[in-house]
C-alpha positions as CSV (number, residue, x, y, z in Angstrom):
1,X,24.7,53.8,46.6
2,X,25.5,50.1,45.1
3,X,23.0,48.7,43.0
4,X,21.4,45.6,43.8
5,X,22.2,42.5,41.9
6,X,19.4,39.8,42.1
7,X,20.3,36.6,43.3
8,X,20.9,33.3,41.8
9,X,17.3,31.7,43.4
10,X,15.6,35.2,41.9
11,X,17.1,34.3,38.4
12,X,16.4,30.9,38.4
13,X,12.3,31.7,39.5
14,X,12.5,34.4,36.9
15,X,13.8,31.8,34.0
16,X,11.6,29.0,35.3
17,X,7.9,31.3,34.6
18,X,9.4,32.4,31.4
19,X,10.2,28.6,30.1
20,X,6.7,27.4,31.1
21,X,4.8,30.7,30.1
22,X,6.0,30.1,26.3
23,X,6.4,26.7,25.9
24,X,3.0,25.6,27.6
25,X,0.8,26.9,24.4
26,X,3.4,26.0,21.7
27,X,3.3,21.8,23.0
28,X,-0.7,22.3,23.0
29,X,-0.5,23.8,19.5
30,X,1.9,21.3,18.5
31,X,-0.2,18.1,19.3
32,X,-2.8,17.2,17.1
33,X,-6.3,15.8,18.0
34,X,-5.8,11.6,17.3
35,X,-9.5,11.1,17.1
36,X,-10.0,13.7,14.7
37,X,-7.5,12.5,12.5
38,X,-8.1,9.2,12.5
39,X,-11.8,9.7,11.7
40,X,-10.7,12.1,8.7
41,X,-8.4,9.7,7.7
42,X,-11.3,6.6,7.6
43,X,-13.6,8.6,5.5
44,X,-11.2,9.6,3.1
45,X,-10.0,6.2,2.4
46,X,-14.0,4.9,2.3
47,X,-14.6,7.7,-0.2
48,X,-11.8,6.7,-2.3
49,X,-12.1,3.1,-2.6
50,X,-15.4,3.7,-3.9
51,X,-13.7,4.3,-7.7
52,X,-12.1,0.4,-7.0
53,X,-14.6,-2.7,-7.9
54,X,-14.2,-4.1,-4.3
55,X,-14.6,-1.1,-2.2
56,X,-15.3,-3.2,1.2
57,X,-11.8,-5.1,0.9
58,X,-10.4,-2.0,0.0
59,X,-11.6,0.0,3.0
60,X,-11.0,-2.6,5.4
61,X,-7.9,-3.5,4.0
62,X,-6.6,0.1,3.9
63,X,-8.4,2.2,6.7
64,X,-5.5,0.9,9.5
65,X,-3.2,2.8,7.6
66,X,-5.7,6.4,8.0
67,X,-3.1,7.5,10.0
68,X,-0.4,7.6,7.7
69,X,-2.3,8.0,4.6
70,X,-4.3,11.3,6.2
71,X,-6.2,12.9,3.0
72,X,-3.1,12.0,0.4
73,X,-4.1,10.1,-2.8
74,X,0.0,9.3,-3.4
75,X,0.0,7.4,0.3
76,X,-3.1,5.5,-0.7
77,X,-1.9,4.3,-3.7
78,X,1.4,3.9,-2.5
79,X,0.1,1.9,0.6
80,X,-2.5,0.0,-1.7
81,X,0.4,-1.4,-3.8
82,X,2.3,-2.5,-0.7
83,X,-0.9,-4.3,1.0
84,X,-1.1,-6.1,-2.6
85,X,2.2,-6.8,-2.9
86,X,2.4,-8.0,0.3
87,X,-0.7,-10.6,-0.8
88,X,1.2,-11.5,-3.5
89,X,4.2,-12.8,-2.0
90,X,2.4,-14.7,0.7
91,X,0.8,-16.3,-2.6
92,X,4.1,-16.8,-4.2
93,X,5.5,-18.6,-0.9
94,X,2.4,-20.9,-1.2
95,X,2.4,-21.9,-4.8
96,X,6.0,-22.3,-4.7
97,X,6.2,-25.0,-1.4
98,X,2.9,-26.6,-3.5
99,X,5.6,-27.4,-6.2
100,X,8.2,-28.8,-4.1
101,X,4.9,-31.7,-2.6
102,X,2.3,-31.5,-5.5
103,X,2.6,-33.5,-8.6
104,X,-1.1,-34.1,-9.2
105,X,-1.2,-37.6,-8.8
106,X,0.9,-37.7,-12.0
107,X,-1.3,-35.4,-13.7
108,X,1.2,-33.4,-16.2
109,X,-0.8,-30.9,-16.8
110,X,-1.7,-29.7,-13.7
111,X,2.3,-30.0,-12.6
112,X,3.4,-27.5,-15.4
113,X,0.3,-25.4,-14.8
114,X,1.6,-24.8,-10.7
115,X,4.9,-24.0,-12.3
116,X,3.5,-21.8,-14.7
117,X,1.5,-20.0,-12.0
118,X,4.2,-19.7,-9.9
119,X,6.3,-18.1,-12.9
120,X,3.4,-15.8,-13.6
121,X,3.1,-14.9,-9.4
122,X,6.7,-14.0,-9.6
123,X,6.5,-11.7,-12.2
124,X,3.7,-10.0,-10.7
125,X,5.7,-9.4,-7.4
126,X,8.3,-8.0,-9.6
127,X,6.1,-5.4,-11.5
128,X,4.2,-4.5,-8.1
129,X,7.9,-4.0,-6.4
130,X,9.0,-2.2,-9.3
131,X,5.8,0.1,-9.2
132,X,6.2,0.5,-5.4
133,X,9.9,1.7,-6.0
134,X,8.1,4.1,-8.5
135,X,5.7,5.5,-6.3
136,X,8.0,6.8,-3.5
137,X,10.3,8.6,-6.8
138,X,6.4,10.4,-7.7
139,X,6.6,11.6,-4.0
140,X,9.6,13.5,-4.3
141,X,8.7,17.1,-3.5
142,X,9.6,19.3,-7.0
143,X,8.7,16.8,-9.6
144,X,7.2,18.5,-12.8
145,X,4.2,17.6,-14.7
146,X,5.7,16.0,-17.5
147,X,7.5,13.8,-14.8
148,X,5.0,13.1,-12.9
149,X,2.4,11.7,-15.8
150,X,6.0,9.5,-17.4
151,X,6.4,8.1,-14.3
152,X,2.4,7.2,-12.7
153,X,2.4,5.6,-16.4
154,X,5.1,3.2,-15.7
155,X,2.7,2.5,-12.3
156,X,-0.1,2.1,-14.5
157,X,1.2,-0.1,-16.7
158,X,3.1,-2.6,-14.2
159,X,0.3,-2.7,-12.3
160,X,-1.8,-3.6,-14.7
161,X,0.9,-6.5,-16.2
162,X,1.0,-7.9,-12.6
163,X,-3.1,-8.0,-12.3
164,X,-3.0,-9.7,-16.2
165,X,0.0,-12.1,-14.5
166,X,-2.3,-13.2,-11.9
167,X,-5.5,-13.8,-14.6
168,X,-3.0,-15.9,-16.5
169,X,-2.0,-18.5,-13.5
170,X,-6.0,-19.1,-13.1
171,X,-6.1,-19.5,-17.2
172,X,-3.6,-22.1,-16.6
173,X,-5.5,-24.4,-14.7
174,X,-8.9,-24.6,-16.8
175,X,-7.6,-27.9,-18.7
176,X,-6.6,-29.1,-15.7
177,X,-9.0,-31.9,-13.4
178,X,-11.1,-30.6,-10.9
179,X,-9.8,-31.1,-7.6
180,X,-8.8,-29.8,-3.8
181,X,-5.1,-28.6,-5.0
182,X,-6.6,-26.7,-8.4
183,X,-9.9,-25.4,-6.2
184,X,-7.1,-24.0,-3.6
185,X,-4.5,-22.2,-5.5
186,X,-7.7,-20.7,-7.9
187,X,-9.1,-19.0,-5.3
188,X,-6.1,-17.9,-3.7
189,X,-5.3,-16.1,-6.5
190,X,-8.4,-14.9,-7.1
191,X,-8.5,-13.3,-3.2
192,X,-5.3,-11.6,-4.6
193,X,-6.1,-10.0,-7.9
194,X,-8.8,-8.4,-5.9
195,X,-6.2,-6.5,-3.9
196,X,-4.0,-5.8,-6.9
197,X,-7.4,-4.6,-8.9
198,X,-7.8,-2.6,-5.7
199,X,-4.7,-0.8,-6.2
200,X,-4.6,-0.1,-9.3
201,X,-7.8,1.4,-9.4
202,X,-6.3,3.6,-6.9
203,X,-3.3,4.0,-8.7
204,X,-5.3,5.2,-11.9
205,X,-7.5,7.9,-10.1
206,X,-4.2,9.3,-8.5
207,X,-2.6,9.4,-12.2
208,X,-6.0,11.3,-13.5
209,X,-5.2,14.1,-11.4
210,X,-2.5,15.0,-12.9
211,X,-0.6,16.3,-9.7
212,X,1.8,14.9,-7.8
């Protein structure tokens, strides 16, 4: 007696419950709660700004990011020195166009102490670039200790020149008359060493751990 082969719609019905038997559980498993998340994210960055000096700016300036930061003090910093480095060049955009239009009303001092601050700016978007670059080599998955401290030192310390850049354009303008240019640029730059004392607070409590 010949044996009975099933048919082609019998197959196809026998595939199709198989497909959506296994994969149903493994795309429920697979897609994480956004809510949840997000809220753990949120209160990890609020506890960790609370080790920087402005904690409000740096928990609203950082908590958009909860998604991709999740519970990782290497994204926070990383992230931290972008959002300040980010500050600085807007400021570096503005001092500069103030030196192409401003010339003080013929005021000397206050001339050379824009182009000063702008020299100063610019360096500090350097060192923040250069510890940016820096950050995403600490990332690297198999990085040894030794490595890891060398390199969150090089953070450390061009983080820090870049805040002491920004100090040193204010210093500039204390000889310098009072007025709406000088009053501008100061607290411009004052908004922005916030951000950059922000970050590397955040960048110093990473480096204490000692892990990468």
């Amino acid at each position: 007696m010949p044996s009975e082969t099933p048919g082609p719609l019998l197959l196809f019905t026998f595939f199709l419950t198989t497909f959506l038997l296994y994969s149903q559980p493994i795309s429920t498993v697979a897609s994480p709660d956004p809510a949840f998340s997000q809220s753990s994210g949120t209160g990890y960055i609020r506890s960790s700004c609370g080790a920087t000096l402005y904690p409000e700016i740096c928990y609203t300036s950082l908590s958009r990011y909860a998604s991709a930061v999740k519970q990782s003090p290497s994204r926070l910093a990383r992230v931290a020195i972008g959002v300040s480095l980010s500050r600085a060049r807007r400021l570096a955009a503005y001092v500069s166009n103030l030196t192409r239009h401003e010339d003080f009303g013929g005021d000397h001092r206050g001339a050379a102490a824009l182009h000063d601050c702008l020299s100063n700016i610019a360096d500090a978007v350097d060192e923040m670039s250069g510890s940016l670059k820096q950050m995403r080599k600490v990332g690297a998955t198999g990085l040894s200790a030794e490595s890891f401290q060398f390199q969150m030192s090089n953070v450390e310390t061009w983080m820090s020149a870049a805040l002491t850049d920004e100090e040193t354009c204010t210093d500039g303008f204390e000889d310098v008359t009072d007025g709406a240019v000088k009053t501008e640029v100061c607290n411009r730059v004052a908004d922005a060493k916030k951000f950059t004392s922000n970050a590397l607070a955040l960048v110093n409590t990473y480096a204490a751990a000692g892990t990468p």
